[in-house]
N, C-alpha and C positions, 0 to 999 in steps of 0.2 A: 249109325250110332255105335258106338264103341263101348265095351265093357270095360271099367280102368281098374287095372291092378292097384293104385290109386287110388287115394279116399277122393271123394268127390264132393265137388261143391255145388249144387245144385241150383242155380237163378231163375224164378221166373217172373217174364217179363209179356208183356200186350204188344202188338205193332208197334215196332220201336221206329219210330221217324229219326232224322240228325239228332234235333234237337233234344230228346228224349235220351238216346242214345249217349249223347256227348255227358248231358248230367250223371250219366251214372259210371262217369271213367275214374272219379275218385271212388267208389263200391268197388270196382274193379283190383285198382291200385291197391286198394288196403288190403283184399284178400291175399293177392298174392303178396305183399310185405307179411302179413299176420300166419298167414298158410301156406308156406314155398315149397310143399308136399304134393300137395294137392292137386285136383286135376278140377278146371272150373269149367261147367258147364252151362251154358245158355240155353232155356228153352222158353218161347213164342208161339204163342197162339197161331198167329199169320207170319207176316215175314219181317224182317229187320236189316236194317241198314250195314248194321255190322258184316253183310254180306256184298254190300255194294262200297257207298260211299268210304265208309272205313273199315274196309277191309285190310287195306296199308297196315293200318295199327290195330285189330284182331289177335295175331299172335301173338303179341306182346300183354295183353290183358285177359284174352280169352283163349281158352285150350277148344272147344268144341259147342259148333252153335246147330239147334236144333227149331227145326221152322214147323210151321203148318201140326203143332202139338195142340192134343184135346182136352185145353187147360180148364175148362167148362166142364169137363167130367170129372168126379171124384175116381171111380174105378181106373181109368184111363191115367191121371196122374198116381197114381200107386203104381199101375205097371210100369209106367217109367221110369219109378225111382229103383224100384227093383230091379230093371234091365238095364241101368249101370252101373249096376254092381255096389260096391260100400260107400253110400252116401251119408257121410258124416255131418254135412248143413244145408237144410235148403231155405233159402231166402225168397221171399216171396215180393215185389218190388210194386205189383199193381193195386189199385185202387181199391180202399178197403171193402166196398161191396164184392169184391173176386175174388176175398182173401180165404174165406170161411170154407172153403169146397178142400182147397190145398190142405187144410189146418187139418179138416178128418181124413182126407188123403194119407197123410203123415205118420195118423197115428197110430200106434202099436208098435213104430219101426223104430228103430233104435238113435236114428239121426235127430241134432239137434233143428231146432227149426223158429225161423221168428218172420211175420209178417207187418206189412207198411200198414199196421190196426189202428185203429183208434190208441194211443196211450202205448203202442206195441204189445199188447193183453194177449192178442195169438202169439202165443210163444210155447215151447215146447222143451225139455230140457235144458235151457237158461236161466240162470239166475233173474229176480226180480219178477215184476208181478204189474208195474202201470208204470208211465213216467209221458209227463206231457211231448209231445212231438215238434221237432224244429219248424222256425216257420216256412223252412222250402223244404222241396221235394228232392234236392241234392242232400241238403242236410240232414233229411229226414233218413233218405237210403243209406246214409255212408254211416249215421249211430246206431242202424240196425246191423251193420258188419262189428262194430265195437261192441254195444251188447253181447253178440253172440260171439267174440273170442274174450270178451272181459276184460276189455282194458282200451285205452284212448291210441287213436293211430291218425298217423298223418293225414291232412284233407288233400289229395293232390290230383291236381285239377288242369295243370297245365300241358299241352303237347308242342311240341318241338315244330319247329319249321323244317319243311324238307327241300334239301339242298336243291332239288331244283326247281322247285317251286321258290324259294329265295331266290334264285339266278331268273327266274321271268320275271317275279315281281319288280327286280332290277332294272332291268330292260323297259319296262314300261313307266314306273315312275321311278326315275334314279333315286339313288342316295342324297340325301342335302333339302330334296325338293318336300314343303310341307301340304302335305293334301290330309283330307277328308274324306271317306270311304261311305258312300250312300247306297245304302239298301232297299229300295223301294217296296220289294217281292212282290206275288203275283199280285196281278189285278183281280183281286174279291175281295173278298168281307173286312180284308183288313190293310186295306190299301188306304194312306195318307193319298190326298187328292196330286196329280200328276202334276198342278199349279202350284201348288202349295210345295213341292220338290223342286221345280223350278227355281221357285222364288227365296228358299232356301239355299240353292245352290249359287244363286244370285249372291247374296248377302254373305257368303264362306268366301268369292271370289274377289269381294270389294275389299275383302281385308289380307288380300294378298295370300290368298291360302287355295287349293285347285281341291277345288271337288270332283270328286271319282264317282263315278256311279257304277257299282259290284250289279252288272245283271245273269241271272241263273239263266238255263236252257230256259226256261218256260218265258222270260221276259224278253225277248229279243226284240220283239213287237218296239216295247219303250226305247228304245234306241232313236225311232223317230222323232220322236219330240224331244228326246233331250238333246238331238244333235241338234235340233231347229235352234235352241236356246245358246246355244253357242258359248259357253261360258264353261262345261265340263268335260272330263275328262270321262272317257268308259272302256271299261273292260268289261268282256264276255269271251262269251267260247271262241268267236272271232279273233280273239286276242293270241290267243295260242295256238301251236298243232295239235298238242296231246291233249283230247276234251276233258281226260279223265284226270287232267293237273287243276282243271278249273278250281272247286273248291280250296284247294291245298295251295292254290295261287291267292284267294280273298286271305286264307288264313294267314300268307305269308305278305300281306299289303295288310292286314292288321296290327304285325307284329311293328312296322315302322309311322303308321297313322295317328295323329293326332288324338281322332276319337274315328270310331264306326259309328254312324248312324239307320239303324236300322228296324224296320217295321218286325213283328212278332215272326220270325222265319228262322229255319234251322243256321241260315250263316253268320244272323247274330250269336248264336250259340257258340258256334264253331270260332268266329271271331275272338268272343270271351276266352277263350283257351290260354289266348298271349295275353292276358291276364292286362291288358292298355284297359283303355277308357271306351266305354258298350251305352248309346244314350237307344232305349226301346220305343217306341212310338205304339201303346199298346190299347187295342178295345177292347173287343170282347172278353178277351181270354182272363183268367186270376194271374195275371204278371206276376204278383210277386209271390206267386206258391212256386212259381216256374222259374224263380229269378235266374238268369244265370252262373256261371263261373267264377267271373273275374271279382274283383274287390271294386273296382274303379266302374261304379254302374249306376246311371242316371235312368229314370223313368218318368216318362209324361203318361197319364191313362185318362185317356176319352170319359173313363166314367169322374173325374176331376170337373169336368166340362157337363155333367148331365148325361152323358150318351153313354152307347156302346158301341160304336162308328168310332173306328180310328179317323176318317176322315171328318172327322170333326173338334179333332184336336187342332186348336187355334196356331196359327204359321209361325206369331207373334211370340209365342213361347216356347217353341220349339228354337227360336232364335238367339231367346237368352239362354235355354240349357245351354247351346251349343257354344255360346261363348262363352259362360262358365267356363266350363269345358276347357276352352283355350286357354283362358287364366291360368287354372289349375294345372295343364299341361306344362306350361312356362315355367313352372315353378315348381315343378316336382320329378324327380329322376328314379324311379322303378329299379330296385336292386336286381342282379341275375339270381339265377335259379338253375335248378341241375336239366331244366329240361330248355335251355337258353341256347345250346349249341345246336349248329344244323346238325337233325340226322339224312345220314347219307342210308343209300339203299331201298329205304320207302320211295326215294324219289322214281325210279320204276315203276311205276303205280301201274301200271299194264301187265306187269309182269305177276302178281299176286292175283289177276283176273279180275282186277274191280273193274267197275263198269259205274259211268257218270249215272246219277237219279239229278232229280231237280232238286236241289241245296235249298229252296227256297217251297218248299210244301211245306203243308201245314205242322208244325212239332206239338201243338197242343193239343191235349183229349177234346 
């Protein structure tokens, strides 16, 4: 931990899985546009992603991340704030029951401070007093950065493809060729049935279109039966030398894919990023407090169906989102963005020390 000569911007966040993770790169973005002083500091209960899978893009949104923090203590979070030094805001990003410990933590100190409350009511030298709360959790974190510098800021959500994570994704399905990106993720609780992907894949391939199946380390198993089906195309770690381009490979087959299809897992998330078309195949989870990034985002939820078993979202509807889908693609062209052009440098991804986690664990509470 570092003392910053630097006003500090204080974040805390719970086990930040991908998915978790990726929602709050707009919170990130606006700070640094809004506070280019500033020294932004990340502190977690347990550990976060931002040390592995996205560590590539870390520097650029975070100055300094703090892990295995005793955010369950009030005493404990005051000496933190204290020992780094002038902490001008701290944002508190978790679940409102975790919010109230922070809130008396804070107080007496001179930093502004506003929490993910009911109505944002923890708040602490900010203007305003209640205002109802967006209905996701990206929206919700990124008006808690506007509240607390008073005034409205960019929502920027999108990351760059890394140049050479574009040059594999190349290699494996050229330029020109239109596919389909299938996400299955692990097999538990929220796995769509492996026949039921099958016969999905089926039905993308009769219309002239290659479905891709994106599997994480943990999936490799499924590789047997979808090669038995003979109709897909897969990428996995196998597909590469450098395991730890894998993610940054799906992200960069999403940026030229038709739609990503994908069960509730960090890659849809990551997917979302190149701002295409995201269709969620979701059970259990509140999908859409968790929606993610892009604009271009279809949801089917099991509980539609009576259940909370994604595998019991009907195959039959899954079929028509997805050709939706293609309609819409056909006839609609996505303008660029400043975050359109490969960045070079990241593509190193070994060199910043990341190290591959499975892309596809769980991102929801």
């Amino acid at each position: 931990m570092k003392i910053s000569k630097k006003p500090v911007v204080l974040v805390l966040t719970r086990n930040e899985k991908l998915g978790d993770a990726i929602l709050r790169i707009p919170v990130y973005r606006a700070l640094r546009l809004a506070l280019p002083t500033h020294r932004i500091v990340c502190a977690s209960d347990l550990d976060t992603v931002w040390r592995t899978t996205l560590a590539p893009i870390q520097p650029e949104l975070i100055d300094e991340i703090l892990v295995d923090q005793r955010l369950s203590s009030i005493s404990q979070m005051r000496a933190l704030i204290r020992r780094l030094g002038t902490v001008d805001l701290v944002l508190d990003l978790r679940s409102s029951k975790e919010t109230p410990r922070s809130y008396v933590a804070a107080a007496g100190l001179p930093a502004r401070y506003i929490a993910n409350s009911v109505g944002f009511a923890l708040r602490r030298n900010i203007a305003g007093f209640f205002e109802p709360r967006p209905p996701t959790n990206a929206l919700r974190w990124h008006r808690m950065v506007e509240l607390a510098t008073g005034r409205l800021l960019p929502f920027d959500a999108k990351l760059p493809v890394f140049e050479k994570a574009r040059d594999e994704a190349l290699r494996l399905i050229p330029s020109g060729e239109r596919f389909i990106g299938l996400s299955p993720g692990p097999t538990m609780n929220k796995f769509w049935h492996r026949q039921k992907w099958t016969d999905l894949a089926r039905h993308i391939a009769s219309d002239g279109i290659i479905p891709a199946f994106l599997l994480g380390p943990q999936e490799t198993e499924q590789r047997n039966w979808i090669e038995k089906d003979g109709v897909s195309k897969i990428v996995d770690v196998g597909s590469i030398q450098d395991s730890a381009l894998l993610p940054w490979l799906f992200h960069a087959l999403a940026d030229r894919a038709i739609c990503i299809v994908a069960a509730e897992s960090g890659l849809g998330h990551l997917a979302a990023t190149r701002q295409g078309a995201l269709l969620t195949l979701a059970g259990p989870s509140k999908a859409r407090l968790w929606r993610p990034l892009t604009p271009y985002h279809w949801l089917v939820e099991a509980r539609e169906f009576g259940s909370m078993k994604t595998e019991d979202i009907p195959l039959d509807v899954v079929v028509a989102r997805v050709q939706e889908i293609v309609r819409w693609a056909s006839n609609s062209a996505p303008g660029p963005s400043p975050h359109d052009q490969p960045k070079v440098g990241v593509a190193d991804v070994q060199a910043v020390g990341a190290v591959l986690v499975p892309i596809t664990s769980n991102t929801y509470p």
